[in-house]
N, C-alpha and C positions, 0 to 999 in steps of 0.2 A: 631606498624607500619601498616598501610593499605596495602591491596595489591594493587599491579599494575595492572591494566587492560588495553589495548590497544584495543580498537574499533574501526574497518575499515569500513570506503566507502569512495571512493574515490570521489562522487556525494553529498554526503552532505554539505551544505552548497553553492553550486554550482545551486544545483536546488532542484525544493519541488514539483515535479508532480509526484514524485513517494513513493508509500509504504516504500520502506525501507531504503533510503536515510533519509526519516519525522521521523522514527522509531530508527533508528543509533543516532541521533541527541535527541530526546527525551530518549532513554536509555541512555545515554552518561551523557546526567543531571540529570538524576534522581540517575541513580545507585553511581554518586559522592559523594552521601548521605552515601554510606557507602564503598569506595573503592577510591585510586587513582587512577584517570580516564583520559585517554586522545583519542583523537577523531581523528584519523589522517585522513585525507583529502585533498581533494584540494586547498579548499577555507577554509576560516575564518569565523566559524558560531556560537562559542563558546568561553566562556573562556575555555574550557578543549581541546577547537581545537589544533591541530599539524597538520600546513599546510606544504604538502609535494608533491612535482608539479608531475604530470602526465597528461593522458587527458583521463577526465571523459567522463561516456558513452554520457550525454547531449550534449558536444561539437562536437561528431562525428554525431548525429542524426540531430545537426542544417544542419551539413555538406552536409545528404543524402535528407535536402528536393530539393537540386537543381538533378534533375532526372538522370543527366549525373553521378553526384559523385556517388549518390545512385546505378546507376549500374555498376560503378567500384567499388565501397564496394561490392558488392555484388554478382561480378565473382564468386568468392570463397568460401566465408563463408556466413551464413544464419544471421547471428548476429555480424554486424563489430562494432557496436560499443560497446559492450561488451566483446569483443575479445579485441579491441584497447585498452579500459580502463585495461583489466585485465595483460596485456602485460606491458604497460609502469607501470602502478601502484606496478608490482610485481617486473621490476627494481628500482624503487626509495623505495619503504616500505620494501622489504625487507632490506637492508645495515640498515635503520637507524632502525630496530625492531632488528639486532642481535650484533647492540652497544647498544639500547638503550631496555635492555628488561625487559620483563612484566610477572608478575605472572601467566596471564590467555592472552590470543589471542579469542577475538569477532568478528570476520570476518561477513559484510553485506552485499558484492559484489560479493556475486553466488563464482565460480569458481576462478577467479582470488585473491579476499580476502583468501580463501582457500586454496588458493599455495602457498602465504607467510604463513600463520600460518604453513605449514605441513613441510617448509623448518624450521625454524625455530624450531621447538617442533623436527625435527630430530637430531637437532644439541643441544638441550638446556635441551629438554624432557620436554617444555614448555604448560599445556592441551589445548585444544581447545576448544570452544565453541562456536554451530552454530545454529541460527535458520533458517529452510528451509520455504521461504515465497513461496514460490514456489504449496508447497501441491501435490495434484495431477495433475496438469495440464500437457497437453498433456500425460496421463497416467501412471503418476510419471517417466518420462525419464529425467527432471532435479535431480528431489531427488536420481532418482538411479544412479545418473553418481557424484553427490555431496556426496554419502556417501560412495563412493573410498576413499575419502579423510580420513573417518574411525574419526569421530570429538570425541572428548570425551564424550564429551554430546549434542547430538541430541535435537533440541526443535520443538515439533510439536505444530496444532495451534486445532485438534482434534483427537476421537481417531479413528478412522479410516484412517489416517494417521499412527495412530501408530502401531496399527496392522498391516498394510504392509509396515511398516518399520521393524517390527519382523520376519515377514514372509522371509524377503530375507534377512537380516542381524540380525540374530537371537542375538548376542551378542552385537550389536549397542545400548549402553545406551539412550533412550527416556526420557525425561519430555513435558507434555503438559501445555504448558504457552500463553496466546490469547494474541493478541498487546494490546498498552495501548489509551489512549483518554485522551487527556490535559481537563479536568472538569474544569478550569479556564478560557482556552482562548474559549473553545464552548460551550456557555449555554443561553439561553433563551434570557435574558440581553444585549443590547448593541445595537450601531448601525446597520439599516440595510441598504441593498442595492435597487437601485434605478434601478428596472430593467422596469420600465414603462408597465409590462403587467399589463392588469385586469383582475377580475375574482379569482376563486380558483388557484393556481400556483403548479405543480409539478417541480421537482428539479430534474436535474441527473447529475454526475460527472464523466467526463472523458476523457480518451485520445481520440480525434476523428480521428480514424484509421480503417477502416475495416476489418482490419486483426486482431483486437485485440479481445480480449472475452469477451471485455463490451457490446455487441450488441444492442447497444443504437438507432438502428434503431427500434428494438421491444419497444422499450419509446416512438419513436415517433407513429408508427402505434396503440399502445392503446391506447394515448391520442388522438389521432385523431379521437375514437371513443365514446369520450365523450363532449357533449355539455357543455358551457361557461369555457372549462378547458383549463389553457396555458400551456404550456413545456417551462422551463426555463436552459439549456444545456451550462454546465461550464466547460468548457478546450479548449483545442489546438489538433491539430496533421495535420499532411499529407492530410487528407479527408476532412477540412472544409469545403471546394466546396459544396462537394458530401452530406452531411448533411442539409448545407444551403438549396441544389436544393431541397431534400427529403420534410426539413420541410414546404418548401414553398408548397410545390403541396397539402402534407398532411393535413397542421394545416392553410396552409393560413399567411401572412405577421402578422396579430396582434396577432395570438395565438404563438408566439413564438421567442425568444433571445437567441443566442451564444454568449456567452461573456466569456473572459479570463481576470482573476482577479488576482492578486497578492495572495503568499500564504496566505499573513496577512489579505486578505481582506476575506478570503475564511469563515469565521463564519459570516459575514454581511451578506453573500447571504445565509447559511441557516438560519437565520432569518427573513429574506424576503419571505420566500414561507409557503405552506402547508400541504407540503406532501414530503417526498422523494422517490424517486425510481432509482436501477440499475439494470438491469435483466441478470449479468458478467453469464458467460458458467465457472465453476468449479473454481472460485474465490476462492481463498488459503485463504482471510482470510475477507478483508473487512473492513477497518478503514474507510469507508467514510459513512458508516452504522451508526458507534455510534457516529463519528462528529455528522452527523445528528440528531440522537436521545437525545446525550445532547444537543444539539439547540434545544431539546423539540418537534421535527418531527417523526411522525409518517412514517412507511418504509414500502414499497411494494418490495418485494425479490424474489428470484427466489428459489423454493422449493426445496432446499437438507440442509442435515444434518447438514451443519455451517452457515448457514441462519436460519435454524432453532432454532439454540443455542442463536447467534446474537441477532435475532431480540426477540424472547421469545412471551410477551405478548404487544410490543409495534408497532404493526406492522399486517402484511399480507404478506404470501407467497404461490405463487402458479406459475402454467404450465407458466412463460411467454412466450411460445413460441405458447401457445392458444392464441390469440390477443384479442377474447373474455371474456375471462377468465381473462387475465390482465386486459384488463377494468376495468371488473366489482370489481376486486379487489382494482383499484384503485378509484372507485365510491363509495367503500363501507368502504374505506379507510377517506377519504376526507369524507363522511357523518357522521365520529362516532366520538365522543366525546372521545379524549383519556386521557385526565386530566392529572397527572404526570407521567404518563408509561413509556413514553420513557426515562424520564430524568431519572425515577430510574432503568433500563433497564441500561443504558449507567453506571450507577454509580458503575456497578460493575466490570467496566474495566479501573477504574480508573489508569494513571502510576505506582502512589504510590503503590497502587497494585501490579502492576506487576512487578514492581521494587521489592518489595521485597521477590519475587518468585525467581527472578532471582539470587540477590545476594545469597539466601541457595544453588540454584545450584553451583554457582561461590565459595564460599568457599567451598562445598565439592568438589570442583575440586584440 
């Protein structure tokens, strides 16, 4: 008989702008290859889905773009819609996780997925399994308030994560396992997208927030200092304005497109350009690196130790917070002939892969 495994986010299937809702949902099918799997969530995005109602973090952030809500979210807590989600989700998943229970508990929603699993394994002696997408950002003050929760098995995404995860919880079990990259639906092949610039095309992805640590204003100010190069800029968020205003002064009305695309459309547009770049401030892990790469793009990254893993030999990392120095990295990027680097660069972060890194963890749990 297989085991049971129960994988939480209550945002999968609901929405695909984030790492680990895309990530929940991509483990969820893959590891069913070797375990009974089910996906519990909001919404319906799978056959192994178990839709089970709350309100995901997406539906309270539509809520905060009108300014008035935003700052009643926001009296109080610095994160209401992750609060919100982790609250209702931990009344409705936990009851049906201690009728309906599971060999192993996969928690993908920070804190709140992590209160039903730890209520549960107290009552069941049920293990736990977490991966922290999180990393070091803001100086590991997510991972060290998440490994109270004390998970059976810790999944970091390098090792320098891991070492300070040893340093302060010296008996916290670690495995290092990187995300995975669907090699089917992102590769070279296929339609692309009609973004009407000309010229060479740089690509960057992300929420447009300025509070966020994509810093995708440093994409626009280096492309802005390179001749016949556009910025091609795919997402949403609160600051579109403020981007829009940026790009226009920077790059000029024809060097540049914001556009917000469906997730399924999201391998047409790296198809369509030449290059990718995101210059994120301490970026935990980075899936939109090897999208990129198996769509066969060459990456301009931001120079620390998991970009450097990342990107390898398919790519360029350097200071981007030199605006010169990113330039040139992307001039010299865009100038070289990378022939199949990226693609086999990406190939080895295949799901399949990853998936079955994971299930040795999960069965010796």
């Amino acid at each position: 008989m297989k085991k049971k495994v129960a994988v939480i986010h209550p945002e999968a299937g609901f929405s695909s702008s984030g790492g680990s809702q895309l990530s929940a949902y991509e483990m969820a099918e893959h590891l069913a290859t070797f375990f009974d799997v089910r996906l519990i969530s909001s919404s319906k995005c799978s056959e192994h889905s178990v839709v089970i109602p709350c309100i995901p973090r997406g539906k309270v952030k539509k809520l905060q773009r009108n300014k008035t809500m935003d700052w009643l979210l926001t009296r109080f807590v610095s994160n209401p819609s992750l609060l919100i989600e982790s609250i209702t989700s931990f009344l409705t998943y936990t009851p049906y996780l201690l009728f309906k229970r599971a060999d192993v508990i996969y928690p993908n929603n920070d804190y709140g997925g992590l209160a039903v699993a730890a209520v549960v394994r107290k009552l069941f002696k049920t293990p736990i399994l977490y991966t922290e997408r999180a990393g070091m950002v803001s100086n590991g003050k997510v991972l060290r308030r998440n490994l109270k929760f004390k998970p059976d098995c810790l999944v970091v995404f390098n090792e320098d994560t891991k070492k300070y995860v040893k340093q302060i919880a010296p008996n916290q079990r670690v495995e290092i396992i990187p995300n995975g990259v669907n090699l089917s639906l992102f590769s070279p092949e296929g339609e692309r997208f009609n973004h009407g610039l000309s010229g060479k095309v740089v690509l960057t992805v992300g929420a447009l927030n300025k509070q966020n640590h994509k810093r995708i204003h440093l994409a626009i100010e280096a492309v802005s200092k390179l001749n016949d190069v556009a910025l091609l800029i795919c997402g949403d968020g609160p600051d579109v304005a403020y981007f829009t205003s940026l790009c226009e002064v920077k790059l000029g009305a024809s060097r540049y497109k914001i556009v917000k695309v469906d997730f399924a459309d999201i391998p047409n547009v790296y198809r369509a350009v030449d290059a990718f770049t995101l210059p994120s401030e301490d970026e935990p892990f980075g899936r939109v690196y090897l999208e990129a790469m198996a769509s066969g793009l060459p990456v301009v990254a931001t120079d620390d130790a998991m970009r450097r893993t990342l990107v390898g030999k398919a790519g360029n990392v350097c200071d981007v917070t030199n605006i010169e120095q990113y330039a040139a990295a992307l001039a010299a990027t865009l100038s070289t002939d990378w022939d199949n680097k990226p693609i086999e660069q990406a190939a080895d972060y295949s799901w399949e892969s990853v998936a079955e890194q994971y299930a040795k963890v999960i069965n010796s749990l």
